[in-house]
N, C-alpha and C positions, 0 to 999 in steps of 0.2 A: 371438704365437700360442702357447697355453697348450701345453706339452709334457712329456710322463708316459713315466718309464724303462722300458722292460721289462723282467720279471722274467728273471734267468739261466734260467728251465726254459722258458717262451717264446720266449727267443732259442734256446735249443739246437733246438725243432723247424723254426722259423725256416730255420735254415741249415743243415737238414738237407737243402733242398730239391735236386734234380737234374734233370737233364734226362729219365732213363731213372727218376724213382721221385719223385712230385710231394708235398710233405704237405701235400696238400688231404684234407680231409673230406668225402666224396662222401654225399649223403642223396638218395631219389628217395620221393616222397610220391605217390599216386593217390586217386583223385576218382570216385564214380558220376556227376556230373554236369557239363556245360561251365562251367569256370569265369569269373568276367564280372572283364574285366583291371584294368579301374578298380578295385572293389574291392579286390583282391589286392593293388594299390598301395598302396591305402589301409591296409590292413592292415599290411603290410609296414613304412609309414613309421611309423605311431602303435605296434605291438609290436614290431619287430626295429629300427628305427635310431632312435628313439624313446626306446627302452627300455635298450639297450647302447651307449654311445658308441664301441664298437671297430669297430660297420660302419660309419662313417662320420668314421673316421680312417684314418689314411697310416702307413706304417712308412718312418722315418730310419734309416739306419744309420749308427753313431758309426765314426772314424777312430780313437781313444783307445784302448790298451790296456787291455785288462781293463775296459773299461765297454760294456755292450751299448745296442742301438738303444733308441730311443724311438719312442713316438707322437704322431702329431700332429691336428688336425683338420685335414681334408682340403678345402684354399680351394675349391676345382671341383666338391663335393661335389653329385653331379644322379641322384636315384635312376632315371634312366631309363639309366645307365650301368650298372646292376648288375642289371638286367629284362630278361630279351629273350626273346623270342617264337618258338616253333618248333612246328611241324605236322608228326605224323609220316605217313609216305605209306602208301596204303591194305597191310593189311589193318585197319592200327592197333594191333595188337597186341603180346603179350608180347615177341614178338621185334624189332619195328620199337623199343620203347621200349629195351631192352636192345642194339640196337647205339647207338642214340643216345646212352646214359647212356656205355656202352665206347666212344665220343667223346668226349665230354666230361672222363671221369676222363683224357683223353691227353694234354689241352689246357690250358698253363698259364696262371693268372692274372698281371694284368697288375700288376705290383709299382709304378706311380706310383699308385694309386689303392687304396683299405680293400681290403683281400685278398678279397672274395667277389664271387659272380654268383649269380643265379638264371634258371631258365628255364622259363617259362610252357609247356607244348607242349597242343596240340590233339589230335582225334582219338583218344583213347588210351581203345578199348572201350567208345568212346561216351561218354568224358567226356573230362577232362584228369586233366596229369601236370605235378608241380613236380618238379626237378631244382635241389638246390641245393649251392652248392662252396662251402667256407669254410675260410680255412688253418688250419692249426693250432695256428700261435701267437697264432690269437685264443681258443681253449680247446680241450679235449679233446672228443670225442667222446663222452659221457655230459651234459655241461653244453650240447650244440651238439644232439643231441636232445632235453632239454628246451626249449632256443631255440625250435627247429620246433614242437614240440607248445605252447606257447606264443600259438602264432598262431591255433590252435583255439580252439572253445569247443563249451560241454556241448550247445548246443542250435544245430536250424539257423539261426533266425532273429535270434542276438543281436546285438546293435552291434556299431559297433568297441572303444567306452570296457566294460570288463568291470565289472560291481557286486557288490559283497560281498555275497552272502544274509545277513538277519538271522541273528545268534548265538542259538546252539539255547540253552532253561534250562538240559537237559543236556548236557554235553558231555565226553568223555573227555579225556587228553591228546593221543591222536592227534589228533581230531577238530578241538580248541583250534589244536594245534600248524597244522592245514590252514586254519583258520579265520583266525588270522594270516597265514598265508602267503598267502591270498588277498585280504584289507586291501592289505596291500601291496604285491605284484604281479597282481593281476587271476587273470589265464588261466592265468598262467606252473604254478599251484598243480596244477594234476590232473596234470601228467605228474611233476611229486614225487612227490606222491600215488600216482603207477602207482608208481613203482620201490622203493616200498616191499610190493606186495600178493603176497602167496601164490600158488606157484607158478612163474614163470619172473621169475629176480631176477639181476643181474648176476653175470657167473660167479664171481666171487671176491667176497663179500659181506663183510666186516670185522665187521658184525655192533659186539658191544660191545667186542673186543678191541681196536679200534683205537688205544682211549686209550693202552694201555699198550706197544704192539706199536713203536713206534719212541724208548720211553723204557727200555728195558729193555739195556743194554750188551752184557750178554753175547752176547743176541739179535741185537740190529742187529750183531754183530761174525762171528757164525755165518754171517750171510745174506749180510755183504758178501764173507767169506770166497768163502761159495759162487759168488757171481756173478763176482769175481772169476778165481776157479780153474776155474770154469767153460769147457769147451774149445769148440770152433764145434760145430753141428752133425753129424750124420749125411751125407755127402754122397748127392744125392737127384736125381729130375728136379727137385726145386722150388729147386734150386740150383745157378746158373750167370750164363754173360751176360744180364745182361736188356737187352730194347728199350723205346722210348718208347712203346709202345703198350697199352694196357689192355682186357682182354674181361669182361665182368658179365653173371651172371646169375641166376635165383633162380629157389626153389620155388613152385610154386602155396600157397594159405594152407593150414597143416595143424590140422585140429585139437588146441587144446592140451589137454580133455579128455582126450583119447587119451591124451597122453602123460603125463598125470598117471596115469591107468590102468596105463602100465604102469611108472613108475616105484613105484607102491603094490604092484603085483604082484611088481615085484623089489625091494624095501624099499630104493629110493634113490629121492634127488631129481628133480625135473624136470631139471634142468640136468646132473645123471650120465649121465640115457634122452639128452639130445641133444648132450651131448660123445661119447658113445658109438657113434650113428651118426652122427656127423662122421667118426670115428676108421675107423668099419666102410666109410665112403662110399673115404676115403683107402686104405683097404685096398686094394680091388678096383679102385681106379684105378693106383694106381702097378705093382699085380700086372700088370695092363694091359699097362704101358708097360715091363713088368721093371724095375722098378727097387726090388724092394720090400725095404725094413730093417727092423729090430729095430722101431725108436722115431725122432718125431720130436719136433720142442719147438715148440711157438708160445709170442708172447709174450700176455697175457693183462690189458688194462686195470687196474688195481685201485684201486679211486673211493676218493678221500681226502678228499671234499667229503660235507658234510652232506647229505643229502637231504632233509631238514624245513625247510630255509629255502629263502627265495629265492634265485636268481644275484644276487653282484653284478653293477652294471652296464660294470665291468671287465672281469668273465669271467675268462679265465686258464688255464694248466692245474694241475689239481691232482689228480692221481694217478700213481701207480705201476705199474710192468710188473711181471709175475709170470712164472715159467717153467711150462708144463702142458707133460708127456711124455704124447705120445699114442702107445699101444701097438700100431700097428698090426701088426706082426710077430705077436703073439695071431691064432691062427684062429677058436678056440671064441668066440662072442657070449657066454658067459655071463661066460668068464673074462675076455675084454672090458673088460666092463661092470665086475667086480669088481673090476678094477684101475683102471680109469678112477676109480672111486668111491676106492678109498684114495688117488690120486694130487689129487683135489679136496680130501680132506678134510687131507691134511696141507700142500697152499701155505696153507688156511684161517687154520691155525697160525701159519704163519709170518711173518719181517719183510719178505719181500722186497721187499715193496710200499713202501711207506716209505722204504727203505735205494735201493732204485732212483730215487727220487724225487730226493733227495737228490745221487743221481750224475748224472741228468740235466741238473739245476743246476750243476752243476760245471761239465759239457759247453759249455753257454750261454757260462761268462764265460772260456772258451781262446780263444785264435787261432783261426783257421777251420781253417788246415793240419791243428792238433792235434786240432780236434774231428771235423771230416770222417774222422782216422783212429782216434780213438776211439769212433765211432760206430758204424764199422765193426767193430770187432772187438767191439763190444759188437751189432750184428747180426745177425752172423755166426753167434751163439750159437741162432739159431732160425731155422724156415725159414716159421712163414705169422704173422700174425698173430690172434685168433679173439676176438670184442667178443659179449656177449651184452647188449642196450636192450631193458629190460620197457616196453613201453608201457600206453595204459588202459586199461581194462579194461571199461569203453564205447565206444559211438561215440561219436565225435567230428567235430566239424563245421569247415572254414574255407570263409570266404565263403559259408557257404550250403550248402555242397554235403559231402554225406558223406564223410568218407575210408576211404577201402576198404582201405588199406595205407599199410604204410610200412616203409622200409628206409635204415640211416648204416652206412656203411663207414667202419674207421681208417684210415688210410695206413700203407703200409707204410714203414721207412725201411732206409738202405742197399741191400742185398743183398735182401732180404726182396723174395719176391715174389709173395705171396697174400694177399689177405687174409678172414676167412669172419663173416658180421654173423648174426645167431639175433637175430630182433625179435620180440615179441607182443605182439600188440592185438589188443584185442576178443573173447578167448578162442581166437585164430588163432594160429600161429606160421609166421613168414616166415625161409628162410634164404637167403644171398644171398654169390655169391663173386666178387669183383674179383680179378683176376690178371695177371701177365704176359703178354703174348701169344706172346712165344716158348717161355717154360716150361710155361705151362700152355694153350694155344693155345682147348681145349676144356672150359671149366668148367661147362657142362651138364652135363657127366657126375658130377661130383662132385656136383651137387646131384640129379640123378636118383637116385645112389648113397645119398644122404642118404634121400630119400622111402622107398628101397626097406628101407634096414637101418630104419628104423623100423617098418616092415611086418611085418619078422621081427622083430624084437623083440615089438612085439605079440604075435606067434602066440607067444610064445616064455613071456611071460609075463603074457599077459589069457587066461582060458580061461572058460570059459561063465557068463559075464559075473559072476564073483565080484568080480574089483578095482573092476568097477564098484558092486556092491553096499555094499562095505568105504567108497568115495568117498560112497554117497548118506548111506549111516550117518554121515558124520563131517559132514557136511555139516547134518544133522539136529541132529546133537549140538551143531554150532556155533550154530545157532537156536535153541536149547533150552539153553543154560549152566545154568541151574538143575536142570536132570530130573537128577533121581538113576540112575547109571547102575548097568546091572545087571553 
């Protein structure tokens, strides 16, 4: 039986695993219409286990010092093991699907068989709802949303087998560069395609510095400095005992227009307007609960994977955490926002992405003893974690049927007991919080809190509808590249 080492950054999420903090990757996807299960299957086997040989392998674990698990193909391999089927009870809705997902994030997978499940549910506002759990040392949480979107396609009635549109005469490099990637993975290409488009992009974007940002000595030696001497947290409610149990929940879809509106009106990013009312939601909740501090830290994804090519069919993870201080101690929304925006733009700069990546891997190839308390004190330094997944920027269809949303939560590891996902699709933006249930017992509120400080932001900085004017103008000017501007 063919068998493939796993990478040290693999094995370190691996065994990160506990009984009170799972690292699975929780994704819940919705549908305007009933989904037909055969399909689904079918889809499932020819792009997801088809396509990546990790869901339909097994994790070994080695007895060897200093050498971590492998993979193997899984002899018993029956995808009707990893499919299962649930109906939620009437009224069907937002809340009936959200304690069931806050079931599911509690419930661990079963380690003799590939690390994942999905689950088909019914009834969900007159359509259905996929729920799917994938660990995380089969990849990160940026490569496991392309996965999902993956299983889409641009129209509702396509196959399962995806065809290459003819190659345009013209074609720019982007364009070339999507037009390969669709050659050779089918479908897998549009949700690439999204994470690269204007407007809501992963919150730590590398952009072109990458190349240079983990070759640089003096740099990587600043940043390990810091993380290093880096001390825990703030203590907080969002830090204490945690239970086995997990509560999820999210916003209605907000427009992401908006928010580009009022990021034009206060000359910051999209992702500034909605770290911003994350920060303002967290404000008025832990005020709530008295427990409110200066600043807190989440850890911050940071993708070190190309997004112009396909997934391998390995997968893997490949990125680094980043520290964001989020200022909720700040009263004024304006000066908020301004500090929010200096505190984006200098992790931008920096290595730590990379240099984390790097310590990660370390973690993977210790003892378990050593890494369990390495772990820890390396998550002790933050208290939620916070993932922003650009999704398309159309609709998109699987099996048939529209998808109306979608939502990937990270895992939290150690101590870490939150975590908060910012998705957009289809000019929507969905924000979605998993949590503790004893720390954070009520995470409605934080995302009500989130609706509302974007509310006031607006008022604060769209006024009789010039941001939108300045938006239609640039929007003009991008259709027109040649007009001589005045």
């Amino acid at each position: 039986m063919a068998r493939q080492q796993m990478s040290s950054a693999d094995a370190a999420w691996l065994h990160m695993d506990r009984p009170t903090n799972l690292m699975v990757i929780t994704s819940v996807m919705w549908y305007e219409d009933v989904l037909d299960g055969a399909r689904v299957r079918e889809l499932v086997a020819e792009r997801l286990v088809g396509r990546y040989e990790r869901f339909r392998q097994r994790v070994v674990e080695s007895h060897l010092p200093l050498r971590t698990p492998h993979w193997e193909d899984d002899p018993n391999f029956e995808l009707e093991r990893h499919i299962h089927h649930r109906a939620l009870p009437a009224p069907g809705g937002d809340r009936e699907l959200q304690e069931l997902v806050s079931e599911l994030m509690s419930t661990q997978l079963d380690h003799s068989k590939p690390l994942w499940d999905m689950y088909l549910v019914d009834n969900y506002r007159g359509g259905s709802a996929i729920v799917s759990r994938m660990h995380h040392c089969i990849a990160d949480g940026i490569a496991l949303a392309r996965v999902m979107l993956s299983l889409t396609d641009e129209q509702p009635d396509a196959g399962i087998t995806s065809i290459a549109p003819p190659p345009s005469r013209k074609r720019g490099p982007v364009r070339r560069l999507a037009h390969e990637a669709r050659t050779a993975a089918g479908s897998v290409t549009h949700a690439a395609e999204a994470l690269a488009h204007e407007g809501v992009e992963v919150l730590v974007h590398p952009r072109s510095e990458i190349g240079h940002l983990a070759g640089e000595a003096a740099r990587d030696a600043r940043a390990l400095r810091k993380i290093l001497l880096m001390g825990a947290d703030t203590e907080s409610i969002f830090k204490g005992e945690m239970r086995a149990t997990r509560r999820a929940a999210w916003s209605r879809e907000l427009d992401l227009g908006e928010v580009k509106e009022i990021g034009l009106g206060a000359e910051a990013t999209v992702n500034d307007v909605l770290v911003t009312a994350l920060t303002g939601s967290l404000r008025h909740y832990m005020r709530r609960r008295a427990s409110l501090v200066g600043q807190v830290r989440a850890f911050v994804p940071f993708n070190l994977r190309p997004l112009d090519r396909p997934l391998p069919s390995t997968l893997g993870n490949d990125f680094g955490l980043v520290f964001l201080t989020l200022p909720v101690g700040i009263a004024r929304t304006r000066e908020r926002l301004r500090a929010v925006k200096a505190e984006m733009d200098a992790i931008k700069r920096s290595a730590e992405g990379p240099v984390a990546y790097g310590i990660l891997g370390l973690m993977g190839l210790t003892p378990l003893e050593v890494e369990r308390m390495a772990v820890d004190m390396f998550a002790a330094k933050g208290s939620m974690v916070v993932t922003n997944v650009p999704g398309p920027r159309q609709p998109v269809y699987f099996a048939g049927s529209r998808v109306g949303g979608v939502l990937v939560w990270a895992p939290m590891s150690g101590s870490v007991a939150m975590s908060v996902s910012i998705m957009s699709y289809n000019g929507r933006v969905t924000v979605g919080v998993m949590s503790d249930a004893g720390l954070v017992p009520d995470p409605e509120r934080i995302v009500r809190g989130f609706e509302q400080e974007l509310r006031r932001l607006r008022r604060l900085y769209v006024r009789d509808g010039g941001a939108q004017a300045v938006l239609r103008a640039r929007r003009a000017a991008r259709r027109s590249p040649g007009r001589p501007r005045s």
